[in-house]
N, C-alpha and C positions, 0 to 999 in steps of 0.2 A: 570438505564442504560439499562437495560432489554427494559422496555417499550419504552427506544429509540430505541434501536435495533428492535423491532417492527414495530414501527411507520416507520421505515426508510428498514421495507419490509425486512429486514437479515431472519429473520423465516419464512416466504415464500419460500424464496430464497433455506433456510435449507431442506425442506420437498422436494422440487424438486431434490438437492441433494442427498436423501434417496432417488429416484427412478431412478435416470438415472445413468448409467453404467458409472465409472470415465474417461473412453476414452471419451465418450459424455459429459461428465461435461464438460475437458478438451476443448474440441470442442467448447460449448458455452463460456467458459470466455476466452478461446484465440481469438473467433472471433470479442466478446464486446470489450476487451482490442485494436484487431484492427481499430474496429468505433471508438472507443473514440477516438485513436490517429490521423484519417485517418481526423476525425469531424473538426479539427482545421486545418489539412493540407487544406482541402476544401476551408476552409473560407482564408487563405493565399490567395489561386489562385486566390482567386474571390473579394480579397481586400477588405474582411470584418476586417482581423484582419491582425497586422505587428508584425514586429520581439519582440517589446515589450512588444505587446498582449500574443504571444506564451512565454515569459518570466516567466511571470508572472500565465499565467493560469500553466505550469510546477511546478512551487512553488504552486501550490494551490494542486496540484498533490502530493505534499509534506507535506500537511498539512491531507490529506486524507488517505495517509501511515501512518502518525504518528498514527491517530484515529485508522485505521485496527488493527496495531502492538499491540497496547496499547491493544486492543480487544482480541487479542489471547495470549496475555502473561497473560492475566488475566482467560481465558477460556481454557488453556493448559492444560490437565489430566494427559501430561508423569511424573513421581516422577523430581523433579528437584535434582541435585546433589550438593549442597552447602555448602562444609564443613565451608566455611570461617565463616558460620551464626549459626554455634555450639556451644555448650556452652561446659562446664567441662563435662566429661561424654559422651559426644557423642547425646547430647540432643540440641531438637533446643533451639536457643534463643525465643527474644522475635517473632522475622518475623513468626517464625514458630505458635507459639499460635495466633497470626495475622491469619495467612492463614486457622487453625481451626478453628477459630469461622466464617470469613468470606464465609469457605465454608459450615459450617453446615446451617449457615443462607440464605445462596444467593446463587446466580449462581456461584460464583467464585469460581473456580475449582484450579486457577495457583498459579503465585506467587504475591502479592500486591506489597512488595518490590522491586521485578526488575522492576514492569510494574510503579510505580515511578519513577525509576533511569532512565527508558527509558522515558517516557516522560517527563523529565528535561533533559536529554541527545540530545534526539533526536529533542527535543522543543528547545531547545539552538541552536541548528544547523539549522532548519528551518528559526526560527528567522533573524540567519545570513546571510543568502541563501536569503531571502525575502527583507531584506535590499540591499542587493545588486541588487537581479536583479529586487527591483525598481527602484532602481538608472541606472540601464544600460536603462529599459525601460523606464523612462522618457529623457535618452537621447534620446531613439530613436525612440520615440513616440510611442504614443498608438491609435490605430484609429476605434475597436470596441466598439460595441453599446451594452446595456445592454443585449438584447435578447442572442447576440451571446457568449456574456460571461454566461449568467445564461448556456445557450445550451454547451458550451465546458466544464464549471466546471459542470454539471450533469452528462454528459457523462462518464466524468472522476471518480464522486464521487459512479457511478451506475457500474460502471466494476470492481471498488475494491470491492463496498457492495457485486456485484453479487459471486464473487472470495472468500470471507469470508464467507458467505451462504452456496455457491455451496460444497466448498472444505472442510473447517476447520470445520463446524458445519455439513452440513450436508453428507460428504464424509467421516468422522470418521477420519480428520487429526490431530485433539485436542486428541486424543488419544493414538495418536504413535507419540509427537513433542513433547518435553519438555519445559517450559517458555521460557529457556535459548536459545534456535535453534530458536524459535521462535524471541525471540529481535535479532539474529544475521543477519535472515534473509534478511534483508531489504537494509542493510548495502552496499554490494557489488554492489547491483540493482543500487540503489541510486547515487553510486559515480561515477561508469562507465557512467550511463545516462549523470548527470550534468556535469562529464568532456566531454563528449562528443558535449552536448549543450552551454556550455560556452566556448569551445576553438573553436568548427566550429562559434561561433559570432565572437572572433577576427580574425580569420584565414578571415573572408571574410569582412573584413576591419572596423569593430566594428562600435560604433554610426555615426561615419562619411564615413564609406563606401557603399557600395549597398546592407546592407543588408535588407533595406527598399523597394527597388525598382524592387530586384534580386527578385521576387517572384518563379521560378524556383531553385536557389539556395539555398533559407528557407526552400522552401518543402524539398529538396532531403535531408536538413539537418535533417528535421522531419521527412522521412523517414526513416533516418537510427537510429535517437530513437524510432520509432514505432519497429526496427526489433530488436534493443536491448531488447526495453523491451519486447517482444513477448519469446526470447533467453532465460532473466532470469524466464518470469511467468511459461513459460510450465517446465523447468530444475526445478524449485522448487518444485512445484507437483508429476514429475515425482518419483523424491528423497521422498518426502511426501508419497505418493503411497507405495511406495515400502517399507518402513517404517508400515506404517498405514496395508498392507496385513502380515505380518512379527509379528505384534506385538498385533493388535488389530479389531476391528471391529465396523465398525459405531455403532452413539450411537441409542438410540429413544429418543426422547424430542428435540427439536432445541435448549434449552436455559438450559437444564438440568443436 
């Protein structure tokens, strides 16, 4: 996993976050986070992609949070607090000789066992959400070309690596966030977005209404997820920061 996280430029990403001042980090992944979503508004206008396109590429949005979350509950330094995984005595059970040898040996810093239950948790839920909104988008067709999908899902999958870089590894947030705060994160982001995306599709008359055609009315709908999620990235940081100054200080190593 390490040498994914390499190949896929997160420890690049990391060192640039060891030198830029977390206002300025903040700055670049709030402005990536607005291309990425601004990227796919563009192509609505200009009738490269429809409502089913933007469906779908969101759910892939979905599949890229899952990967981050997974990332950081597995690279979390705060102690997590888990009585439930105690044994007699006050001693861990088995999770916990897990996550010792795991971290003597690797990078794994957090908890194995949560970042399981979250990726079956959160993986079950994708799954669902994917199912569905392929089924909305083939009611309501799809009409982008390869190009435009690889360009929206990079965009997408390049503003959460950059965010994971920037902030978690290289801004010392794995160090003031606990597994636990980290699986929870995602949670609220996630459900405000999609209710918001799946009730402005029926509110504007679903597979059989204009929401094919309204290319004005798509956008404004993509607009107002570009501002949600701009609302919860910088609010999580923000909280991250102030944690991360309180408790700890960036690390040295990106992967370390």
């Amino acid at each position: 996993m390490t040498a994914l996280l390499r190949i896929l430029g997160v420890e690049l990403m990391a060192r640039l976050g060891r030198r830029l001042p977390a206002p300025a980090a903040r700055l670049v992944s709030g402005l990536m986070l607005v291309g990425a979503n601004l990227l796919p508004v563009w192509a609505v206008v200009e009738g490269r992609l429809g409502m089913g396109d933007v469906l779908l590429v969101y759910w892939f949005e979905n599949v890229v949070i899952w990967f981050a979350t997974t990332m950081r509950i597995l690279t979390a330094r705060r102690p997590a607090r888990r009585p439930f995984l105690r044994g007699p005595g006050g001693r861990r059970g088995d999770f916990g000789g897990l996550e010792s040898t795991l971290a003597a040996k690797t990078w794994v810093t957090g908890d194995p066992a949560l970042a399981l239950f979250f990726a079956l948790h959160f993986g079950l839920f994708t799954l669902v959400h994917g199912v569905f909104a392929a089924v909305l988008a083939g009611l309501s067709g799809v009409r982008g070309g390869l190009l435009d999908w690889v360009a929206a899902g990079g965009a997408i999958l390049l503003s959460h690596l950059l965010s994971l870089g920037l902030h978690w590894l290289g801004g010392g947030e794995r160090g003031a966030v606990s597994p636990g705060w980290a699986m929870a994160a995602p949670y609220p982001r996630m459900i405000a977005l999609h209710v918001a995306v799946i009730t402005g599709f029926f509110l504007l008359g679903g597979p059989h209404g204009r929401t094919a055609d309204d290319l004005g009315v798509v956008a404004l709908l993509m607009g107002l997820k570009t501002a949600l999620d701009l609302l919860f990235h910088l609010g999580e940081h923000l909280v991250h920061a102030r944690r991360t100054r309180a408790g700890s200080r960036p690390e040295h190593g990106a992967l370390a």
